[in-house]
C-alpha positions, 0 to 999 in steps of 0.5 A: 333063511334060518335053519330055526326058522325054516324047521319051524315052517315046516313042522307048522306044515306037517303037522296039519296032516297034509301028505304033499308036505316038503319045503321048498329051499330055492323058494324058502316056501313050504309044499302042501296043498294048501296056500302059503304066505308071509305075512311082514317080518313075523307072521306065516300062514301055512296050508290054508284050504277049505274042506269041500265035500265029496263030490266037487260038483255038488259042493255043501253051503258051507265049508270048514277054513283050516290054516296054520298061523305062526307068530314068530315075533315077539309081540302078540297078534290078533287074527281080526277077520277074512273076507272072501273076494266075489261074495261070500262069508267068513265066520271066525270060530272065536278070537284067533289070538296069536301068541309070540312064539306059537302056531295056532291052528295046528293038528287040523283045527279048524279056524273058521267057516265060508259060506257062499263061495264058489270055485275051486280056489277062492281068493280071501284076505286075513287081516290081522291086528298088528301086522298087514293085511294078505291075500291068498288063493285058497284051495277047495280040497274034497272029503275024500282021501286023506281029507276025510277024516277032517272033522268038519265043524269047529270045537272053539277057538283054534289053540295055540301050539308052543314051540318045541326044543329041537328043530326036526327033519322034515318027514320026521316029526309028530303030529302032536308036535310044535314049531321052533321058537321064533325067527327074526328073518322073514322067508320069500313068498312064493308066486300067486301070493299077494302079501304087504309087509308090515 
């Protein structure tokens, strides 16, 4: 893998406010709490989670889906919708478009809502326009600790986050700051992740 490519991943990551983030090299997989996949040759998915509420047992009817979603070809993409395995709703914030070079969903935006899931992990599917469809398990994460201050409710269409000119050291970065330019090698998907490449 690419130290471009790698830096990149892990700046998506640290920058969603995740405090369990690193990067993985023996598995080429970021670590956060949130679940992770690549997506073909061009796309990443990072820390994707839902923001439960405080108390796990009494879960709110909806839940806020933040995720990182980085485009590192060289054509635009298109996040279409997301569906929930064993019921429930996904509704978009908007058209999550995905811009070649760019991450989109980055400084804790939220990318959607599901209503009627249920489990501490819940298995859901993104399909895009271009690339393959994958399947993650997502994590309910409560609103406590360093999730509460997450703001619940999407403000619009999660923008996108141009790449930046250095590739930083992981634990070093900024929050306001963007992902590398694009890679061309993909990354090894961990384990639990279902992924079909393009």
């Amino acid at each position: 893998m690419r130290p471009i490519a790698s830096a990149a991943l892990v700046l998506a990551v640290l920058a969603t406010g995740c405090a369990n983030a690193g990067f993985d090299k023996a598995n080429r997989m970021p670590q956060n709490d949130g679940a992770n996949a690549n997506v073909g040759k061009t796309l990443s998915l990072r820390n994707a989670f839902l923001l439960g509420g405080d108390d796990p047992a009494s879960p709110p009817p909806q839940l806020p889906l933040y995720a990182v979603l980085v485009n590192d070809g060289q054509r635009p993409d298109q996040l279409e919708r997301i569906t929930v395995e064993g019921g429930g709703d996904v509704r978009l914030a908007g058209p999550v478009a995905l811009p070649p070079g760019q991450a989109v969903g980055m400084n804790n935006q939220v990318i959607g809502t599901v209503t009627g899931a249920r489990g501490n992990t819940v298995p859901m599917t993104f399909t895009f326009r271009e690339a393959k469809s994958v399947r993650v398990m997502v994590p309910v994460k409560a609103r406590i600790g360093q999730y509460a201050s997450l703001t619940p409710s999407p403000a619009g269409p999660p923008s996108a986050t141009p790449g930046v000119t250095e590739p930083p050291s992981p634990g070093q970065t900024s929050p306001t700051s963007g992902p590398q330019s694009p890679s061309k090698n993909p990354v090894q998907p961990g384990p639990g992740t279902d992924v079909h490449p393009e």
